[in-house]
C-alpha positions as CSV (number, residue, x, y, z in Angstrom):
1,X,45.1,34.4,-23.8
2,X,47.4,36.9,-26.1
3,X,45.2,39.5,-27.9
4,X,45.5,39.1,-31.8
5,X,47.1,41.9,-33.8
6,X,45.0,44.1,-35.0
7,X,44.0,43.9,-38.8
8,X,45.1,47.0,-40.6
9,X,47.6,49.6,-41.2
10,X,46.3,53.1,-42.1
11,X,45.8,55.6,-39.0
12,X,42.7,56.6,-39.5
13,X,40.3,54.0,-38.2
14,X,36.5,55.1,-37.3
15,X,36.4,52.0,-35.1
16,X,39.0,49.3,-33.5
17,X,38.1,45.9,-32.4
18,X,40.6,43.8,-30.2
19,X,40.1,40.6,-29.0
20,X,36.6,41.1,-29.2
21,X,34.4,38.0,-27.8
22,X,30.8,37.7,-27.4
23,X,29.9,34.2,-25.9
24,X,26.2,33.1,-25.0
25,X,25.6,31.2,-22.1
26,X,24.0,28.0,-22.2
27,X,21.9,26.7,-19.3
28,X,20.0,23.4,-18.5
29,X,19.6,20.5,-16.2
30,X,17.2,20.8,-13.5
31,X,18.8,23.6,-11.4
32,X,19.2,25.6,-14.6
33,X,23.2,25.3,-14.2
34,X,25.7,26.8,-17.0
35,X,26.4,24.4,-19.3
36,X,28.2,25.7,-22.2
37,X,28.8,28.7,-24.0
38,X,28.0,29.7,-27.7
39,X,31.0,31.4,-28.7
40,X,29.3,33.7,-31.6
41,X,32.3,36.3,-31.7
42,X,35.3,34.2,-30.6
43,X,38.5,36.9,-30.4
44,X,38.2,39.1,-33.6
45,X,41.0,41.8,-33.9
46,X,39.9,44.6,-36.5
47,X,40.0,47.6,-37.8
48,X,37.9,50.0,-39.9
49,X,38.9,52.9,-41.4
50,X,36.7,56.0,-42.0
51,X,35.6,56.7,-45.8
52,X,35.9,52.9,-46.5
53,X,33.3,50.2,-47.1
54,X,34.1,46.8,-45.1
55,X,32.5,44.0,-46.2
56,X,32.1,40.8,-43.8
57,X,31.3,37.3,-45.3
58,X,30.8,34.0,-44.1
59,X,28.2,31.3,-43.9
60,X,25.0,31.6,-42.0
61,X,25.7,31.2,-38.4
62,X,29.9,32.8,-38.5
63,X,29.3,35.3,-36.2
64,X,28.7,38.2,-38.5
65,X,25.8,39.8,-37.4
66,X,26.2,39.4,-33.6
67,X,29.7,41.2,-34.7
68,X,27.5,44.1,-36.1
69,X,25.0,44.0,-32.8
70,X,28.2,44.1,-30.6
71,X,29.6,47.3,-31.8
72,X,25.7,49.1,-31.6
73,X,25.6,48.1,-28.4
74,X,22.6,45.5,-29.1
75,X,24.9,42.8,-27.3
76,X,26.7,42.2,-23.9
77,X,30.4,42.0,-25.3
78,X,32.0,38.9,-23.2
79,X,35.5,40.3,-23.0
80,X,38.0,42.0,-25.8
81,X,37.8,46.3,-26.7
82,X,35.6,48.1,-28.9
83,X,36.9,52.0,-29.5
84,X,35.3,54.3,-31.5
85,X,37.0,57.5,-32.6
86,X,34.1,59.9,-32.0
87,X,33.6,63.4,-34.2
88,X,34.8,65.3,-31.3
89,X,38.0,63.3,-31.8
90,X,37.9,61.4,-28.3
91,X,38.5,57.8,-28.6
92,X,36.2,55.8,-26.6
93,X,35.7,52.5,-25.4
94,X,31.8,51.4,-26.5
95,X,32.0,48.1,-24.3
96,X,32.1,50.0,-20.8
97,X,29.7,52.3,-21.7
98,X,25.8,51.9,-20.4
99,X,22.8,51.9,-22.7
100,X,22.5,55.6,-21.4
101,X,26.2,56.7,-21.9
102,X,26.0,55.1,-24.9
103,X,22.9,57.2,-26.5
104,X,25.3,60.2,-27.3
105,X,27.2,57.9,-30.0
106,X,24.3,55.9,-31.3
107,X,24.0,59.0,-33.4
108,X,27.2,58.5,-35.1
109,X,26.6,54.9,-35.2
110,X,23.6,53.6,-37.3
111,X,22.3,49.8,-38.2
112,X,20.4,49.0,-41.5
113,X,18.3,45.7,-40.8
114,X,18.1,42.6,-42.3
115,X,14.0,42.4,-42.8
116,X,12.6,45.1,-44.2
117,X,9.3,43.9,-42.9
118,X,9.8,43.7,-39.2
119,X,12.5,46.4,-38.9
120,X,9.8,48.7,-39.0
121,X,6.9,49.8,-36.4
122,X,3.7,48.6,-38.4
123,X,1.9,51.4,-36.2
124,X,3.7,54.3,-37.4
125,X,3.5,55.9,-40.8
126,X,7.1,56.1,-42.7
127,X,7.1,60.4,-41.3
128,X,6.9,59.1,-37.8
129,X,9.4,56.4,-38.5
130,X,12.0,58.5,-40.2
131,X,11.4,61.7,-37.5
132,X,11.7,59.3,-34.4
133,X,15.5,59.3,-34.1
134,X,15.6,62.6,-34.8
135,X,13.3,63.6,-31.8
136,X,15.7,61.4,-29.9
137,X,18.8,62.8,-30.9
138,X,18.0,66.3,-32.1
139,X,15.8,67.3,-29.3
140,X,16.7,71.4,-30.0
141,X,15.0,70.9,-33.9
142,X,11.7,72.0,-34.3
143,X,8.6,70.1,-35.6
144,X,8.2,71.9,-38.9
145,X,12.5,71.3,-38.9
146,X,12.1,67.5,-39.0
147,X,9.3,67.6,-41.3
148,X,11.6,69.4,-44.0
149,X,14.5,66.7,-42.8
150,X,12.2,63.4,-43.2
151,X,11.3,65.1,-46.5
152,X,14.8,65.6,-47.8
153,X,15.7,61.7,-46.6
154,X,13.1,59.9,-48.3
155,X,13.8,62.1,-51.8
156,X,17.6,61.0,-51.0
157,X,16.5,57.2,-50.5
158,X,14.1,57.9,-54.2
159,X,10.9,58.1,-52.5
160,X,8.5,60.6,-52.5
161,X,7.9,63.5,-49.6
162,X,4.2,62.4,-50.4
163,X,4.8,59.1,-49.4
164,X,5.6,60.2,-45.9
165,X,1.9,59.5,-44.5
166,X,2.1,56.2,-45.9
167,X,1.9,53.1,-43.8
168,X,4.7,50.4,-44.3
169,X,2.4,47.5,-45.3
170,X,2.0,49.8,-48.4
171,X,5.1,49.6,-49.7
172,X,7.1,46.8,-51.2
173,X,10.3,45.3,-49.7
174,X,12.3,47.2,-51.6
175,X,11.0,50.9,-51.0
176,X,10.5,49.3,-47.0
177,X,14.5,48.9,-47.2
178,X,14.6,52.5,-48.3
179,X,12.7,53.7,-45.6
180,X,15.4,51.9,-43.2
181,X,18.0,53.3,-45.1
182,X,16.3,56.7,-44.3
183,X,15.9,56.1,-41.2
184,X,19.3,55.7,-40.2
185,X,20.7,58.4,-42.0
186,X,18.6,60.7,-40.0
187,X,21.0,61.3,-37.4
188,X,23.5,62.1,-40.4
189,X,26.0,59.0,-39.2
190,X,29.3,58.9,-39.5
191,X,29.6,54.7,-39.4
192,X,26.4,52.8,-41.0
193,X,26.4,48.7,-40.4
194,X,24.1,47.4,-42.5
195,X,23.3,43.8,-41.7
196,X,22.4,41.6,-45.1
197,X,20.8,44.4,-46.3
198,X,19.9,42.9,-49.8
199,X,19.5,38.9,-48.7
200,X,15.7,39.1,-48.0
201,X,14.8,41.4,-51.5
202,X,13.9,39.8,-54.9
203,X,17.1,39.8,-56.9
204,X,15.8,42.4,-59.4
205,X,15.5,44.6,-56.5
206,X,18.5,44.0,-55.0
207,X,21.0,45.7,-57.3
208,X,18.9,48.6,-57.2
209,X,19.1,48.7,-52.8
210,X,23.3,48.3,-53.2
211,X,23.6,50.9,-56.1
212,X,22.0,53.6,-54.0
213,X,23.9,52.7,-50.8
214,X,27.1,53.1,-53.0
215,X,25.7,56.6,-53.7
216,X,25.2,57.5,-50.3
217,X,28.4,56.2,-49.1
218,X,30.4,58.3,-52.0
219,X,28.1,61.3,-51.4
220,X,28.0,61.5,-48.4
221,X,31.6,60.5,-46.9
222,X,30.1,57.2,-45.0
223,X,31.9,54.6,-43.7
224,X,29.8,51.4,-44.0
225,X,30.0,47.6,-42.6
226,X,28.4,45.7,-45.2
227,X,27.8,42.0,-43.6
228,X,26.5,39.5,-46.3
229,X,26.6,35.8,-46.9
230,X,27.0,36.2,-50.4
231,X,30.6,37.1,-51.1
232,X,29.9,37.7,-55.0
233,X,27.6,40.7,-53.5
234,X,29.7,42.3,-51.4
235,X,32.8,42.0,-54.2
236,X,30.5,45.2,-56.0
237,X,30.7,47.1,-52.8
238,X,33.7,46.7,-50.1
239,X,36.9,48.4,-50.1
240,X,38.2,45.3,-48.0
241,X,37.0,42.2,-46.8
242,X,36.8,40.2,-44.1
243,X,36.2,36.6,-44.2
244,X,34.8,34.9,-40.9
245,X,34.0,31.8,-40.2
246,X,32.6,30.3,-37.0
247,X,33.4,33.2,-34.8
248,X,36.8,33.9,-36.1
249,X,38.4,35.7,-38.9
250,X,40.5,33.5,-41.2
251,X,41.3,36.1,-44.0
252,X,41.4,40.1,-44.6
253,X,42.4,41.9,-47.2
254,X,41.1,44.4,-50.2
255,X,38.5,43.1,-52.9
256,X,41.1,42.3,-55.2
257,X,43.7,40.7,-52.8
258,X,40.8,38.3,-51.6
259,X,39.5,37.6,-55.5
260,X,42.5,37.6,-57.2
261,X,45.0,35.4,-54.3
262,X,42.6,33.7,-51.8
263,X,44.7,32.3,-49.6
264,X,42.8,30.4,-46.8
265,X,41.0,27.0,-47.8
266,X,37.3,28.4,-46.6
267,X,38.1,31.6,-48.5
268,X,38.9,29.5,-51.7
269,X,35.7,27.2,-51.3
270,X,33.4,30.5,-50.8
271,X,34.7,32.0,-54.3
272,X,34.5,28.0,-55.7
273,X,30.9,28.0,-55.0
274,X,29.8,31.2,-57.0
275,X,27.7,30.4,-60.0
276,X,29.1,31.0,-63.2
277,X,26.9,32.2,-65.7
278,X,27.5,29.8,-68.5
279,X,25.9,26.6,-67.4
280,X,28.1,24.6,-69.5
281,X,31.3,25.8,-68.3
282,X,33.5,22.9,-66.5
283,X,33.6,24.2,-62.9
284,X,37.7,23.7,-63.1
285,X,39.0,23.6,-59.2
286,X,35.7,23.5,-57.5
287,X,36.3,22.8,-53.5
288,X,33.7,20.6,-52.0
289,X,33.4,21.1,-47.9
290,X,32.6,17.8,-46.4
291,X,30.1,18.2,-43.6
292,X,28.3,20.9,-41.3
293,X,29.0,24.1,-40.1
294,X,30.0,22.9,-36.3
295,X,28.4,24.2,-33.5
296,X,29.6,27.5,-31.9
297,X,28.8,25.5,-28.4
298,X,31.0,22.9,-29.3
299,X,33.4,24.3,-31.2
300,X,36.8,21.9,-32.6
301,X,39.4,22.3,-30.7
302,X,42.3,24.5,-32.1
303,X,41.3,25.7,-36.2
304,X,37.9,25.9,-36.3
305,X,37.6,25.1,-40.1
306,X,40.1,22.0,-39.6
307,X,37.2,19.5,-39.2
308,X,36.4,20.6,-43.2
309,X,39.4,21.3,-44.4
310,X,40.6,19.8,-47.6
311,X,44.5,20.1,-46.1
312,X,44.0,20.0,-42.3
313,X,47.2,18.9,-40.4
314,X,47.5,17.3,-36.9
315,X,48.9,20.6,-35.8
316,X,45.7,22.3,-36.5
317,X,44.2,20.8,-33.7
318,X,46.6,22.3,-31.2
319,X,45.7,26.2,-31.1
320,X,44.2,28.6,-33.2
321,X,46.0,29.9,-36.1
322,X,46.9,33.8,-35.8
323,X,46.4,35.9,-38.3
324,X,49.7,36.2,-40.3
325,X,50.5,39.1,-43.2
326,X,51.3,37.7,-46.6
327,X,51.0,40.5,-48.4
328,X,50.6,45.0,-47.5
329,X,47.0,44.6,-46.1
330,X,46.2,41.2,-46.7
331,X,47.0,38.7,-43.6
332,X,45.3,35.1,-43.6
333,X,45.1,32.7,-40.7
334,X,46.0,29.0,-42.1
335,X,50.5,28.3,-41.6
336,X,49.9,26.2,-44.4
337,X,48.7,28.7,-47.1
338,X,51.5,28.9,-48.9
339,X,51.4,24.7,-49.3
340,X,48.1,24.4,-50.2
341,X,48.3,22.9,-54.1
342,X,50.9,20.6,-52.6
343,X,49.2,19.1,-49.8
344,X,46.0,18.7,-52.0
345,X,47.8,17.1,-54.4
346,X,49.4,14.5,-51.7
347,X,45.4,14.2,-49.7
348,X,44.4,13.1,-53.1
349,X,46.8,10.4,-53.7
């Protein structure tokens, strides 16, 4: 299969993807025989470049966080390249490194969970929790060292140094996301993936996790992968986007490229389906998908969104569209973008 270009055109990426795949096998029958595969990350060609915040969105189920898992190393990659462009300024390939040659990176590379509530070792109090990557990584610091560093984190993350022999079942979910937050900025990381870091907080407490995250991004020269289902969230944070949808990309661009032009259908029915805040207001163009996510084991054949697609051709049957520029930075995979009034108009007749 030909790799698909890779998404972006600056020259300072922290982190390339090419082709990337991650496929689960299916077994059954009585001999336990390989049945099928669930194609969670299905050929995804990126790029992310360092300072900037990426956002990925898409449905439950797309791929995104088994995308964020691949690149920490929490998931055998399939086939395709992962190369990260370490601090000593050696470019290296994460997916044929071991869980022990990868340990020197992890360092650069940090993850912010989705639960606050069972990303975090009931059995340890939030010092121990906060000092433990440091002990792993910064072996040559002394005790009283990582005391005064787990200090500085949790005043960084707005909690208090006193707070540090706390338990987590003391805290809410919001000051439990903070301690994760700490956590991962322990090793001072250069690359921070935080997976639907907001989706399982109240919504009062939820602005309040994304603000500070914005703070420590700006502050402190991060480069962050911010994966979320709800694409009206990450529009206050990411720099670009990237739009997936059952293991594939189907649009990239900036914030305002994606917003202001959406070009593929799935893009245009994700912004469709953001509430408004007036009630009454006619909800003018709305997109209604027909139907269920498909499975990722049995996956349509050629476009995977064709089987919802309010102006699905024949042709989308025969191979998957490749990602195609339409405008500096913004490249959408759907030939018939640029059609799309029309051919609604004529479906509807």
């Amino acid at each position: 299969m030909s790799e698909t270009p890779v998404v972006g055109t600056t020259v300072q990426p922290i982190i390339e993807l090419q082709d990337l795949k991650v496929w689960f096998p299916v077994h059954g029958g009585v001999f336990a025989r390989h049945i099928a595969d669930v194609k969670a990350v299905d050929g995804i060609s990126l790029r992310v470049e360092e300072g900037e915040t990426l956002g990925v969105v898409g449905e439950s189920g797309c791929g995104k966080s088994t995308l964020g898992k691949a690149v920490m190393g929490l998931v055998p990659v399939t086939s395709g390249s992962i190369q990260f462009h370490s601090v000593s300024g050696e470019v290296v390939e994460l997916t044929k490194l071991s869980r022990r040659e990868y340990r020197p990176y992890r360092s650069e590379i940090q993850m912010v969970y989705q639960d606050p509530y069972s990303s975090l070792n009931p059995r340890l109090s939030v010092e121990e929790i906060v000092d433990e990557p440091l002990r792993v990584h910064h072996r040559s610091m002394s005790r009283e060292q990582r005391r005064i560093r787990v200090d500085e984190l949790l005043e960084r993350v707005g909690l208090r140094k006193e707070q540090a022999e706390r338990y987590p079942h003391e805290f809410s979910g919001g000051q439990r996301q903070r301690i994760g937050i700490a956590r991962a900025l322990a090793t001072r990381p250069r690359l921070i993936i935080a997976d639907e870091p907001v989706s399982a907080l109240d919504v009062s407490i939820q602005a309040q996790v994304i603000n500070l995250m914005q703070e420590l991004q700006r502050d402190l020269g991060l480069t962050l992968i911010f994966i979320a289902h709800d694409i009206s969230v990450v529009q206050h944070v990411a720099d670009r986007m990237a739009v997936m949808y059952l293991g594939n990309l189907v649009e990239v661009g900036t914030t305002e490229q994606i917003f202001d032009n959406p070009s593929h259908p799935y893009t245009r029915a994700l912004l469709s389906a953001i509430p408004r805040p007036d009630p009454e207001l006619e909800r003018v163009g709305r997109i209604m998908l027909e139907g269920d996510v498909p499975s990722p084991m049995d996956k349509p054949s050629g476009c995977g969104f064709r089987s919802r697609c309010p102006i699905a051709q024949p042709s989308c049957a025969e191979q998957i569209p490749p990602m195609e520029s339409i405008d500096e930075g913004h490249e959408v995979a759907c030939p018939y973008q640029d059609r799309y009034q029309q051919l609604l108009e004529d479906r509807q007749k």
